[in-house]
C-alpha positions in Angstrom: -69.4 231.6 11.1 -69.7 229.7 14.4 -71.6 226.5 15.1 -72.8 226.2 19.0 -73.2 222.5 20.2 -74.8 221.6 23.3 -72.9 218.9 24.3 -73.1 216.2 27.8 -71.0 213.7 28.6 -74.0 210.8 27.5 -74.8 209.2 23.6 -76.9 212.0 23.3 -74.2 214.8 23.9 -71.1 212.7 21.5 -74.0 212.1 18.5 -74.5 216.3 18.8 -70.6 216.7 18.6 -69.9 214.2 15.7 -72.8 216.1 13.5 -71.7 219.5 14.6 -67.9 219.2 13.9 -69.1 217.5 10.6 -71.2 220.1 9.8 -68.5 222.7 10.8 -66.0 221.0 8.7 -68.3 221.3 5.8 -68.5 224.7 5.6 -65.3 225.8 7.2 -67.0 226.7 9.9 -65.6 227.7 14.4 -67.1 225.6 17.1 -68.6 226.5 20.1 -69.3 223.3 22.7 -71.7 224.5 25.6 -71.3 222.0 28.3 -74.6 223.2 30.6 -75.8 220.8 33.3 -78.9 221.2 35.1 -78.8 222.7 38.6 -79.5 219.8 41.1 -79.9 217.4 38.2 -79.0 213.6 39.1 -78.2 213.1 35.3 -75.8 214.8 33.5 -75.2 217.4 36.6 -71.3 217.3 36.6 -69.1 220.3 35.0 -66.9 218.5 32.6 -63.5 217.8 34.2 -60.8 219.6 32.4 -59.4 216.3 30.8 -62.6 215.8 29.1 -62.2 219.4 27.9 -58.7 218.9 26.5 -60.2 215.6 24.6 -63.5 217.6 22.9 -60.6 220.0 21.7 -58.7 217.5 20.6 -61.8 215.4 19.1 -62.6 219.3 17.0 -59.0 219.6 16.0 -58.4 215.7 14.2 -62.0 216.6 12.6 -60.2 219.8 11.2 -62.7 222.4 13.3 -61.0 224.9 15.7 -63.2 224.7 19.0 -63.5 226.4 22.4 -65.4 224.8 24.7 -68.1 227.4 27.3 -69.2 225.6 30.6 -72.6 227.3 32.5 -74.8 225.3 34.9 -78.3 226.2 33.9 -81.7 226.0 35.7 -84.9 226.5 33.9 -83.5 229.0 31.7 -81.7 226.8 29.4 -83.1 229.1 26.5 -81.5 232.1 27.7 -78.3 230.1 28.2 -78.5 229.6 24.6 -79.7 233.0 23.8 -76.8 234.4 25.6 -74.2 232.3 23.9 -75.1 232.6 20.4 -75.5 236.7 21.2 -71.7 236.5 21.9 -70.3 234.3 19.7 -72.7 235.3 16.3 -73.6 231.3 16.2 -75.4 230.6 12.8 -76.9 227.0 14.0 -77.0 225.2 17.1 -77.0 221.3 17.6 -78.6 219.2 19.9 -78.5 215.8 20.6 -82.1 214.4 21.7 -83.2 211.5 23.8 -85.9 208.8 23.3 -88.5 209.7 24.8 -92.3 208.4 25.1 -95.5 211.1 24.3 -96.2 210.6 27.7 -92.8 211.7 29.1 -92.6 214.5 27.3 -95.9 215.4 28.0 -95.6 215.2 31.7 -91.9 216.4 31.8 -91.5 218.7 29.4 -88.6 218.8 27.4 -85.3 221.1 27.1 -84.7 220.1 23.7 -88.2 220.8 22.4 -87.8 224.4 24.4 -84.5 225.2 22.1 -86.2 224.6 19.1 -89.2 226.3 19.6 -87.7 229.1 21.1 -84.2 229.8 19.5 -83.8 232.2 16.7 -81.2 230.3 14.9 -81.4 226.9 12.5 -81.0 224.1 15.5 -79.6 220.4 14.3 -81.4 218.2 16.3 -79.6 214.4 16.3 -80.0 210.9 18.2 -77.3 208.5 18.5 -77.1 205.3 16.7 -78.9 202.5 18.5 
């Protein structure tokens, strides 16, 4: 089985991987780590260099997980980013890392996170880092 976890560089993004890879390791479970930044996004908008790459490997491998790591820039259609990622791979679960966030934000911005697990057809993990 495969685990997918959305992963950015932020608290948010390294709480997802630590759950996912222990959640992998668990159950013997493959990783897949989706880096997907927003298109024209001032926060969290970068590709991941390839160093960081090498280190969420490496970070999979010392937790005993074999990982590969997928990299898509994604608009409003994070969803079918998703979709398309757990179509390929057969992911059983996906994990997310989620931010703080008032009623008020989320109802005037919406929310990616709350989009994924409404709309995925799969179990989705959804974590927030330690304060």
């Amino acid at each position: 089985m495969t685990i997918l976890i959305g992963y950015v560089p932020t608290a948010e993004g390294e709480a997802a991987l630590q759950h996912g890879l222990t959640e992998a390791a668990a159950h013997g479970d493959d990783v897949v780590i989706l880096n997907s930044p927003r298109k024209g996004s001032t926060i969290d908008a970068e590709m991941l260099p390839e160093g960081e790459v090498a280190r969420l490997q490496q970070t999979a491998q010392d937790a005993g997980v074999t990982a590969t790591v997928e990299q898509a820039e994604h608009g409003t259609e994070i969803v079918d980013v998703f979709d398309d990622l757990i179509a390929r791979t057969g992911a059983s679960m996906v994990v997310i890392g989620l931010r703080r966030r008032s009623p008020v934000g989320k109802l005037v911005m919406g929310s990616d996170a709350q989009r994924l697990l409404l709309q995925l057809d799969v179990p989705v993990l959804a974590v927030k880092p330690t304060r």
